[in-house]
Wavefront OBJ file of the C-alpha trace (Angstrom):
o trace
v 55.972 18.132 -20.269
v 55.235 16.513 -23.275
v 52.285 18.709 -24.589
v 54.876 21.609 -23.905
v 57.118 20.443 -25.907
v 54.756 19.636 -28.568
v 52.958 23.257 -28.471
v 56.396 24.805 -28.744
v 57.605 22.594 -32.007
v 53.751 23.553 -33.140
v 54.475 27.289 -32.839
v 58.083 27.402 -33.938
v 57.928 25.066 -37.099
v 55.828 27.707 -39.057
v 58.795 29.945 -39.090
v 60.870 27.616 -39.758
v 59.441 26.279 -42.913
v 58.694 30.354 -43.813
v 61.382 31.432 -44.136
v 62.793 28.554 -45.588
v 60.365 27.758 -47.963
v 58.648 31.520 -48.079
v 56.133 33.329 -46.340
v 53.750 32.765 -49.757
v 54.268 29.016 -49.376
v 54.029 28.924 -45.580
v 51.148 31.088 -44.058
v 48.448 30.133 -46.758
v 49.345 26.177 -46.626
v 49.443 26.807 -42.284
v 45.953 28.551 -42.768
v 44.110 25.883 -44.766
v 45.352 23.305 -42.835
v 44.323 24.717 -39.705
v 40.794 25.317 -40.815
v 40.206 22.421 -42.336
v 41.663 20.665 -38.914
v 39.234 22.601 -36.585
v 36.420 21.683 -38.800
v 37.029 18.032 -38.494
v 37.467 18.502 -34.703
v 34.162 20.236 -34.446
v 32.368 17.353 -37.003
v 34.028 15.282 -34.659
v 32.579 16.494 -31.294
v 29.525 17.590 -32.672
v 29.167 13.838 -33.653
v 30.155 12.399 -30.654
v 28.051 14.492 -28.454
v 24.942 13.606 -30.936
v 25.573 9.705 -30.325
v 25.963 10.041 -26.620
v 22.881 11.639 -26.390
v 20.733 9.040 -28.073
v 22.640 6.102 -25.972
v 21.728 7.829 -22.875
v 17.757 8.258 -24.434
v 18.144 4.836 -25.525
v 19.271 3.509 -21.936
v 16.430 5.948 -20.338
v 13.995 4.669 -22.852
v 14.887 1.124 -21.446
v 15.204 1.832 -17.746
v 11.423 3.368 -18.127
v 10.637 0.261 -20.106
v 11.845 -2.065 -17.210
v 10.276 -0.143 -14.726
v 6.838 -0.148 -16.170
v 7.011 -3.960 -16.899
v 7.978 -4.476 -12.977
v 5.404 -1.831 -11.975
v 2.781 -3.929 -14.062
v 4.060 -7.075 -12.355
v 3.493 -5.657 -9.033
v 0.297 -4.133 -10.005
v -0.685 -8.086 -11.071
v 0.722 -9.987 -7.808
v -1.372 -6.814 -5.300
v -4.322 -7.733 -7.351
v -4.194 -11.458 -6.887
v -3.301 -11.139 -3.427
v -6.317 -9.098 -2.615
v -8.747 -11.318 -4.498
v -7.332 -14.155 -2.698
v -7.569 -12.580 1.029
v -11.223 -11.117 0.168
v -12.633 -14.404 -1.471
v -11.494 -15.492 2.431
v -13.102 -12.930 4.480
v -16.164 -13.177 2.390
v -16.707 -16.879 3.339
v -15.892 -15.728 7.107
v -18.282 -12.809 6.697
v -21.247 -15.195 5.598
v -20.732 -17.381 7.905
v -20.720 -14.615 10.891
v -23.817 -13.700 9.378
v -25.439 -17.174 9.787
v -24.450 -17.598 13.186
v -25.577 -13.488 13.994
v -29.204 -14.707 12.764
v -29.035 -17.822 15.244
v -28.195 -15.668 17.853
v -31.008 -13.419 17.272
v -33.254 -16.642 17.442
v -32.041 -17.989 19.581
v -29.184 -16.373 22.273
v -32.139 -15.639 24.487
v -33.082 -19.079 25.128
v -29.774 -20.250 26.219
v -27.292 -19.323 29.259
v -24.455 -21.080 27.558
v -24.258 -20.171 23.584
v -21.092 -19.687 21.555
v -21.890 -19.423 18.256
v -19.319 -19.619 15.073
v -17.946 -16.359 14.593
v -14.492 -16.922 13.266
v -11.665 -13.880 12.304
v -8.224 -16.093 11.247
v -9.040 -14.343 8.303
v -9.414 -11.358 8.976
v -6.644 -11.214 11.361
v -4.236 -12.780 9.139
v -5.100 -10.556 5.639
v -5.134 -6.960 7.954
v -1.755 -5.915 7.801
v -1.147 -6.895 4.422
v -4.755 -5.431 2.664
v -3.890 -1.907 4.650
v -0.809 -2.162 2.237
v -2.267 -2.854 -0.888
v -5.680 -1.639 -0.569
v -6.746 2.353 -1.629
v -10.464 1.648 0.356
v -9.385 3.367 3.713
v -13.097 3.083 4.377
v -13.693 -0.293 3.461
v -10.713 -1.309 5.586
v -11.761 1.369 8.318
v -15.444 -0.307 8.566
v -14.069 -4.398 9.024
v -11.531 -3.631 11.206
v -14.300 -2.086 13.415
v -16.535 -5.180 13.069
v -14.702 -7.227 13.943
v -13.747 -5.742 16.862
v -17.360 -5.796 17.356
v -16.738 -9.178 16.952
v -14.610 -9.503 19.537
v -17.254 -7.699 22.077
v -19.883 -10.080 21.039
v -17.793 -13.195 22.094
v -16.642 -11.695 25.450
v -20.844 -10.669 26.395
v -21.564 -14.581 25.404
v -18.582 -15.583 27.825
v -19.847 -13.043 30.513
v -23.090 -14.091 29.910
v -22.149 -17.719 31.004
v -20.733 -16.743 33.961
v -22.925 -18.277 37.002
v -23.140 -15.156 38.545
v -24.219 -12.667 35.638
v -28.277 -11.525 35.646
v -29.041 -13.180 32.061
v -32.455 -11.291 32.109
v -30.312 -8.075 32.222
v -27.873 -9.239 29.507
v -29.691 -10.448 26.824
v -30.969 -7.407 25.815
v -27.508 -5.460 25.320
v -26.190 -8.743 23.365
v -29.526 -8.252 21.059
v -28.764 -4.698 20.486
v -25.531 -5.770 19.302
v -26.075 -8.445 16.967
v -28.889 -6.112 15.433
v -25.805 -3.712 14.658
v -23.964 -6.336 13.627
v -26.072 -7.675 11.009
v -27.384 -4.606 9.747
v -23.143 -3.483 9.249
v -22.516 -7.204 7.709
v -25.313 -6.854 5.642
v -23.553 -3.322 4.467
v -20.171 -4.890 4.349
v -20.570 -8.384 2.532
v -21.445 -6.665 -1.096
v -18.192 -4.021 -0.711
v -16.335 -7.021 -0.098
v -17.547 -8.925 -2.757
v -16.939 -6.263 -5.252
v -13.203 -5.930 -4.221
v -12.930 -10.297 -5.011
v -13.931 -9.163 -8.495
v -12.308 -5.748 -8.817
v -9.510 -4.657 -5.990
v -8.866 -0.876 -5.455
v -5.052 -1.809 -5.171
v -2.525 1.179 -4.559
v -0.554 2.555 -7.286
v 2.781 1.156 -7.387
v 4.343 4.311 -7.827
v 2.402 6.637 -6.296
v 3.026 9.042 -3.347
v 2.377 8.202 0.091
v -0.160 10.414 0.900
v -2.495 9.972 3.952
v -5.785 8.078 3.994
v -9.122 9.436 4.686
v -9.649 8.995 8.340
v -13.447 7.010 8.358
v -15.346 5.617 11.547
v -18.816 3.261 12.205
v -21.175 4.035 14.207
v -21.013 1.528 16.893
v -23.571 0.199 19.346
v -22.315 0.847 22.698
v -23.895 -0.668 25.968
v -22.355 -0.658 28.941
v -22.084 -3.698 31.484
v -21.683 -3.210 34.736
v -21.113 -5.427 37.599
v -22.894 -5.253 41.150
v -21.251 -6.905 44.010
v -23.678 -8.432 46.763
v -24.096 -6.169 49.556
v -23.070 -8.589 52.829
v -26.019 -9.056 55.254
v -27.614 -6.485 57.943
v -25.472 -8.916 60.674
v -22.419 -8.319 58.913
v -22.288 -5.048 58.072
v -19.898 -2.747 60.401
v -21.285 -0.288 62.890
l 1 2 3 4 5 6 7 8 9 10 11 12 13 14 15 16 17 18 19 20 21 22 23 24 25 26 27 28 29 30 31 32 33 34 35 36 37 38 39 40 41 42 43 44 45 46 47 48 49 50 51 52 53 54 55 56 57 58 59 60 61 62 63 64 65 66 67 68 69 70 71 72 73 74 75 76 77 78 79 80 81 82 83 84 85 86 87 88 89 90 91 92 93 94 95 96 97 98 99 100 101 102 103 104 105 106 107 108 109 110 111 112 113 114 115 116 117 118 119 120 121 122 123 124 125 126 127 128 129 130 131 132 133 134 135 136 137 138 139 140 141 142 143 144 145 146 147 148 149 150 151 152 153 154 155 156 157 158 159 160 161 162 163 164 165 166 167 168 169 170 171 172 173 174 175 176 177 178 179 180 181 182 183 184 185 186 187 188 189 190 191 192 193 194 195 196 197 198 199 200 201 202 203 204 205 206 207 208 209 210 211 212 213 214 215 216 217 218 219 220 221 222 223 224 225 226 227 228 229 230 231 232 233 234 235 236
């Protein structure tokens, strides 16, 4: 109501004053003043609009400032992380080497032999290495030895079992820890390298899927003969 009111006195008040004062006094005053009032205006916006538009490149500036200084934080604590977890499975790696080269001395010799071949380490740095870590092959290749790992200490506890052929056995367990020291052997300098220098993911990049890698694995298969029951026994 107000503005109405206010654009009405605006339009009427020029007539007023002409023909009280005269048209030559009126419309050239109304004129200049007009034009001199929209020019302000448009300094005015024009001004405005300018300093908006270097507080919002400021504040984008800053927010790209912020998130390059977390991104480089994040970048840091990934790296340490990974040189922490691989300086661990290194030291488990070498010392599933030493016992694999016992075992080839020596598994033979023995019915009962359960050598050190630890994977805390692995099995607790997994999960978060998959994460952090851009080697899908590197990755691909430990998580498959030590499941090989795993086989290995079931065919020792087999092996021990009172009723397992140990003449039969020892051969597929040889196969195996040939296999598994010629992959450690592979394995052990890759993870080295990443304790110096880890392929970490980029904090910011896409999510993209890994290359899908595999090891050849030694396969032998075990198989278990019951005792056939005695000619007396057997039904007719």
């Amino acid at each position: 109501m107000l503005l109405l009111v206010a654009l009405g006195a605006a339009v009427v008040f020029p007539f007023v004053s002409s023909g009280r004062y005269g048209a030559e006094a009126t419309w050239p005053a109304l004129i200049t003043n007009f034009s001199a009032t929209c020019l302000a205006f448009l300094v005015a916006l024009a001004w405005d609009r300018r300093q908006r538009a270097l507080a919002d490149r400021r504040e984008l500036e800053a927010d790209l400032r912020r998130e390059q200084l977390e991104a480089s934080a994040e970048v840091e604590r990934r790296t340490t992380e990974a040189t922490r977890r691989f300086s661990a499975i290194a030291l488990e790696l070498e010392r599933i080497q030493q016992s694999l080269e016992r075992a080839r001395r020596e598994q033979q010799q023995y019915k009962y032999f359960f050598p050190d071949l630890p994977s805390g380490s692995w099995r607790a740095a997994s999960a978060p290495l998959g994460l952090i870590i851009s080697d899908y092959r590197l990755m691909a290749d430990l998580a498959t030895f030590y499941g090989q790992v795993a086989e290995l200490q079931w065919r020792l506890r087999f092996k021990a079992d009172p009723a397992t052929d140990v003449a039969d056995l020892n051969p597929i367990i040889e196969g195996l820890v040939g296999t598994m020291l010629t992959d450690v052997d592979d394995l052990l300098p890759q993870v080295r390298r990443q304790m110096r220098e880890p392929d970490v993911e980029p904090v910011l990049a896409q999510t993209v899927g890994g290359t899908v890698v595999a090891r050849r694995q030694y396969t032998a298969a075990i198989r278990v003969v019951a005792p056939e029951p005695p000619l007396d026994e057997r039904p007719r």
